[in-house]
N, C-alpha and C positions, 0 to 999 in steps of 0.2 A: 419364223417366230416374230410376233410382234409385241415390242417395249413399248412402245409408244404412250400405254396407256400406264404404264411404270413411273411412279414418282422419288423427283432426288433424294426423300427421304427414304423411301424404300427399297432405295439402290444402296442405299450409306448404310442402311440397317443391316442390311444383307451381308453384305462384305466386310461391314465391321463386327458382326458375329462369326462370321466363317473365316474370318484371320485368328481372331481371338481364338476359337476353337483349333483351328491348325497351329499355333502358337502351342496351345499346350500337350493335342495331342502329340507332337513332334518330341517335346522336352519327355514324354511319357517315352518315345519310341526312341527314346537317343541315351537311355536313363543308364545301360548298361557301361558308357566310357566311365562312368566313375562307381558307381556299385560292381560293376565288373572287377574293379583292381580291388576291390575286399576280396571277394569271391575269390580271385586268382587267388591271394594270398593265404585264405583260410584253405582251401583245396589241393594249394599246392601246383596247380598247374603251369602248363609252358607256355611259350607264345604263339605257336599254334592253339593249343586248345582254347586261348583267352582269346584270340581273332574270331574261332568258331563260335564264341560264347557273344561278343558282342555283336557278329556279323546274323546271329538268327531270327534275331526279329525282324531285321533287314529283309530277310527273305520272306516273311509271310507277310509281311509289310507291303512288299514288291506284289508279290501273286497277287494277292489282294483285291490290287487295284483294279482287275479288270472286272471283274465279277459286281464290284461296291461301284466299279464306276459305271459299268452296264446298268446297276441296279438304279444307279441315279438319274440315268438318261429313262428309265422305263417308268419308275415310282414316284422322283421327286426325290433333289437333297437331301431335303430337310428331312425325311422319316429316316431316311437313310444313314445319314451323318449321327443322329440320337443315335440308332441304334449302335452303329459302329464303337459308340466312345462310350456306352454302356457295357457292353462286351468287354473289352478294352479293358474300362477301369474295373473289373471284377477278373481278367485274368493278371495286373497287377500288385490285385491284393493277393490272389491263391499262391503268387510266388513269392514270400514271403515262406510258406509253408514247406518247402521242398526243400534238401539237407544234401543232395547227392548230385553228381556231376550231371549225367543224363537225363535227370527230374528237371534240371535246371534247364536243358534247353528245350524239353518237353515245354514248360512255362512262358520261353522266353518265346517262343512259337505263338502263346496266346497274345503277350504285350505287343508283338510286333503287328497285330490287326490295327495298332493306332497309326502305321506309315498309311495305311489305304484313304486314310481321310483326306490326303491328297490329290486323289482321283473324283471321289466324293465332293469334292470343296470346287475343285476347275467346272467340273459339269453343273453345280448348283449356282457359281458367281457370274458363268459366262452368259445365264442365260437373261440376267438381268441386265447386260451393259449391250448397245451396238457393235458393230466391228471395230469402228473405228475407236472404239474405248476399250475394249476389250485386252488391249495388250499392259494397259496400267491399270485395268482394274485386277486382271491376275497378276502383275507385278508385285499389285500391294497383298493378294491375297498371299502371293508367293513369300511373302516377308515373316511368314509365319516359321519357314526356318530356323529364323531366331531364336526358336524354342531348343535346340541345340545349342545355344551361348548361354541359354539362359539354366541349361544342365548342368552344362562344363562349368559353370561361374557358383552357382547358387549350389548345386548339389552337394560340393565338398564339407561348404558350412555348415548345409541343413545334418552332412553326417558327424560334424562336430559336436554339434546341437542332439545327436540322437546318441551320444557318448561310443560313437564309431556305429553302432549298429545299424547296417544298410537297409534293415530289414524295414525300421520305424521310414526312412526315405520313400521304401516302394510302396509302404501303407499311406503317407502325405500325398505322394503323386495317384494313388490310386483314387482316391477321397477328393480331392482335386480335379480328376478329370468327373468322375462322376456328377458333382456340383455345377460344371461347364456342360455336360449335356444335358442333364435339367432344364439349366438358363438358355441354352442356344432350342429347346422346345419352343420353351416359352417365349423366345419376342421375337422367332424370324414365321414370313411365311412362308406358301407352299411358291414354288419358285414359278416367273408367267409361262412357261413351257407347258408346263403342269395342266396350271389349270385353264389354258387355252385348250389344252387336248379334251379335259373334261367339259368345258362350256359347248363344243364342237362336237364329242362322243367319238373322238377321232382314240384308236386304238392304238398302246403305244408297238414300237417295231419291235418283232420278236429279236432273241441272244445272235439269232445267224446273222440279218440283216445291221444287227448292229456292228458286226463284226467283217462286215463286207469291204469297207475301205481296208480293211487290214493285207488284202492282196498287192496291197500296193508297196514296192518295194521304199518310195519315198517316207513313208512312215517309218519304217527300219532303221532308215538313215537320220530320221528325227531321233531314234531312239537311241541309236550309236551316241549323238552329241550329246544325249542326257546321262548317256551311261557314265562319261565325263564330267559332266558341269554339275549332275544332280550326286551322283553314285560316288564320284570323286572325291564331293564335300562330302557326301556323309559319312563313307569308309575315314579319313581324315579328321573329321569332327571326331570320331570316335576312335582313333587310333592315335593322335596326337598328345594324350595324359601321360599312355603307356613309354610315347615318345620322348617327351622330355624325361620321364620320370629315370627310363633305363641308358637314355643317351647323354641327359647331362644332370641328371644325378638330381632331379629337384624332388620337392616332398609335393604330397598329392595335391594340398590346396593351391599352389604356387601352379602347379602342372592346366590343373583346372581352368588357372586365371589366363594361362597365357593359349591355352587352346581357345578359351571361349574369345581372344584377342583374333585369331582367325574367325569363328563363325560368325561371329555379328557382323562384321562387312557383306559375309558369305549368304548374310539375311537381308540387315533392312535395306539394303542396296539395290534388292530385288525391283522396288518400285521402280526405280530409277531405268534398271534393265528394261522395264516393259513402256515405262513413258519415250524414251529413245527411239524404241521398238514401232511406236506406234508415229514416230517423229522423222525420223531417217533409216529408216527401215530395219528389219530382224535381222538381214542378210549381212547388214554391214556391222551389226553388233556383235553375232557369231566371230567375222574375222579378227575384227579387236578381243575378245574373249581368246578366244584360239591363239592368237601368235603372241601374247603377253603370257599366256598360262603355260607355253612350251617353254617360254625363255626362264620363266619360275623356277619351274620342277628341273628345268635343267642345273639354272646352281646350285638348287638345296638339292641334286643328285652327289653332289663334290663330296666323298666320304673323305671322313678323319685317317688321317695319314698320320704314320711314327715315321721319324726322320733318326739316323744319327748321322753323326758329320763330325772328322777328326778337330781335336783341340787339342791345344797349347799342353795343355795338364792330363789328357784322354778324349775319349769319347764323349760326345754330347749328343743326347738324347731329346727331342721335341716334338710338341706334335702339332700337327696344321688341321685346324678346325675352322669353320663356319662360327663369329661369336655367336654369343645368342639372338642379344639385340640385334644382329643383321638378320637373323634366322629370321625371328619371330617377325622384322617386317616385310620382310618377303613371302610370307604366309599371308602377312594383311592385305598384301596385292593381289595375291592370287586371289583368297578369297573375296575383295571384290570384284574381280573380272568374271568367276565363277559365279555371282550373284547376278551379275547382266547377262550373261549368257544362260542362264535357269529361266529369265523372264525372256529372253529372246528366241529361245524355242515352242516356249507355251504360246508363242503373238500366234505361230505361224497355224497353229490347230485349229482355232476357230475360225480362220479364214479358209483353211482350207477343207476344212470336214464341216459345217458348220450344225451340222445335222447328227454328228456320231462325236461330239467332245469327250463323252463319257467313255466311249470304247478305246477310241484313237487315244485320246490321254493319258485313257487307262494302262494301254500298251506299253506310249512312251515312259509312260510312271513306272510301271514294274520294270523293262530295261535298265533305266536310270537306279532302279531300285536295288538291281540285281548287283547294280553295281559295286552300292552300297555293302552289300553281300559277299559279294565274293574279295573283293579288294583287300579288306584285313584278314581275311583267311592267310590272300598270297601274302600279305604284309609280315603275319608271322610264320608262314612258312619258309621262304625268304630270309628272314631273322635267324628262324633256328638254324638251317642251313650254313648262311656264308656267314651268320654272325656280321653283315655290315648295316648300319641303321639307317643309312639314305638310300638302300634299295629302294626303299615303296615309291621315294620319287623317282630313281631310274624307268619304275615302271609305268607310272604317271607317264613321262615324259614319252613313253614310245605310245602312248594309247591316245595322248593328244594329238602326235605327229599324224599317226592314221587318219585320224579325225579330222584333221585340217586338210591333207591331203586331199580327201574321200569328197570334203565340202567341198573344194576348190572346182577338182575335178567333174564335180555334178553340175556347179553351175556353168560353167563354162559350156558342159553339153547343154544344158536346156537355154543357156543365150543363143545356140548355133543353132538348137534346132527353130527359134524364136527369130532368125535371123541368118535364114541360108546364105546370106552372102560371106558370112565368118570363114565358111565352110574350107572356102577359096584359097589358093596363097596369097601371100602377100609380098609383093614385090618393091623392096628399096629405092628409091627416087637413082635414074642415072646421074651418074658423078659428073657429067655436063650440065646437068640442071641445077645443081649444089653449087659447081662454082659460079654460074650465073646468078643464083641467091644469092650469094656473097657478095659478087663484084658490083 
């Protein structure tokens, strides 16, 4: 693929429509953390069913990706991405109209086509930048995350504003995204992949061949860290209102403010993640990502303990918690390691697939995606269950340990195999040679 003839302006056009777009489809696809807990409330439901409820869009969000992102490597973004966020914003408005539990995730099935613009967004931005730019230009485009801080923060008020009715919120976001794919029509072009294939009459590669790197077990393992770094934050982005709300008792606008106090690091940080990435390599990014985000989830694992202990006059009763204020900034750290680690996996796709971004990404997308999916399910099953509220980071904490292990262990095989002399033992200096360095 050649940029060459790509100018900085219509690199900066590009990218700065397809964030702005990812920016809101996301807040579209995240909408459920706070219209969700109406919904709970008027329905009556438990915390499983309210996990299922927020976790569905999550899942067609995820699927999504491979198909919108195949379609992007064959057709071109830009047709792709319109269509995507027209859809999108027309099954936003229809769920408005649905009254019954099972209608609702019927709906919430449509809303969640706005995750796939993710897949969509990597294969349309990558093709405009080199390799060697590549990892901070999807960094920035990865910042479109943010659109989760920007649900948890604003969506409470706007239900203020709609005198509680969630419903007037899902018609604003619907109408809102509509309007963005309009605008993202009109001022980007067809991306230079595109229309080099066209200038050439080169035909694009059928669904199989797109899907060819996918034998490859190293993708897998791209997918595993996303299923962490990407699926982690969004389960959590969406799980942490219900959190504060039932574990320390705050009201929803309060809840709101301090989830979207995690996602925004968990977003605009993302640039950051991929300029690193493209500076001191992916490799070494993941590590720092990895062994800060186990040390996280392991405190905020520490459950609320009842104490009693004899006194002078009786029994004294107390209990031992995490404040808040520590809570909540240990969520701010997590969520930015989790923001550099979301941009230091996407560096490694287009260098290594450079030709299937759309499929591979796609892959890694839905995995990460799935994450986002299945994670508050366990979150409230879990809940109903033991009733302890710092499971979900217990479980965090065992899926990151995996993951760093899993990393560790890969690289070290492909340095040996890059370097058969590793292979070898290695033998300790004799203790006459040590004392002789000494003396």
């Amino acid at each position: 693929m050649n940029v060459g003839n790509v100018t900085g302006g219509e690199q900066k056009q590009a990218l700065t429509a397809s964030t702005l777009a990812f920016t809101v489809c996301f807040a579209v696809w995240t909408i459920f953390s706070i219209i969700g807990l109406k919904i709970k409330t008027d329905l009556g439901l438990n915390d499983t069913q309210f996990g299922i409820l927020v976790a569905t869009p999550i899942l067609t969000g995820s699927l999504s990706r491979i198909f919108l992102g195949v379609w992007a490597d064959q057709y071109g973004g830009r047709i792709i991405y319109t269509f995507q966020m027209v859809i999108t914003a027309l099954a936003a408005f229809l769920l408005t109209k649905v009254s019954t539990y099972p209608m609702f995730l019927v709906a919430a099935l449509g809303v969640g086509l706005a995750g796939g613009s993710f897949a969509v967004g990597i294969a349309y931005v990558s093709t405009w930048y080199s390799a060697n730019r590549q990892g901070t230009a999807l960094g920035i485009f990865g910042m479109g995350n943010v659109g989760a801080a920007i649900t948890n923060f604003g969506a409470p008020f706007l239900l203020v504003v709609m005198d509680g009715k969630w419903q007037g919120v899902a018609q604003v976001y619907s109408i809102i995204l509509l309007i963005t794919a309009i605008l993202f029509f009109v001022f980007t072009k067809d991306d230079p992949a595109l229309r080099e294939r066209r200038e050439k009459g080169i035909k694009h590669a059928s669904f199989m061949e797109q899907m060819e790197p996918l034998k490859n077990l190293q993708v897998w393992r791209f997918s595993l860290y996303y299923f962490f770094v990407f699926g982690g934050f969004v389960a959590l982005a969406l799980w942490l209102p219900r959190y504060y709300v039932g574990a320390y008792g705050l009201d929803i606008q309060t809840a709101g403010m301090l989830a979207a106090a995690y996602a925004l690091p968990g977003s605009i940080f993302r640039a950051l993640g991929g300029w690193l990435s493209d500076k001191i390599g992916a490799r070494r990014v993941m590590y720092w990502t990895f062994s800060v985000a186990v040390a996280c989830t392991f405190i905020l694992s520490y459950p609320a303990t009842d104490y009693t202990v004899a006194g002078i006059e009786g029994p004294i009763n107390f209990n031992i918690t995490l404040p808040l204020w520590f809570f909540v900034s240990v969520t701010i750290v997590l969520g930015f390691f989790m923001s550099l680690g979301k941009a230091a996996v996407y560096k490694h796709i287009p260098v290594y697939y450079p030709g299937h971004v759309g499929s591979v990404g796609g892959v890694v997308g839905l995995i990460g995606g799935l994450g986002g999916f299945f994670l508050p399910i366990a979150f409230g099953v879990m809940n109903d269950l033991i009733g302890v509220w710092t499971s979900c980071f217990m479980l965090l904490t065992l899926l990151i340990g995996i993951a760093l292990v899993w990393m560790h262990f890969s690289i070290v095989r492909m340095d040996r195999k890059d370097m058969p002399e590793l292979k070898g033992p290695r033998y300790l200096p004799e203790l006459d040679t040590i004392k002789n360095e000494q003396s």
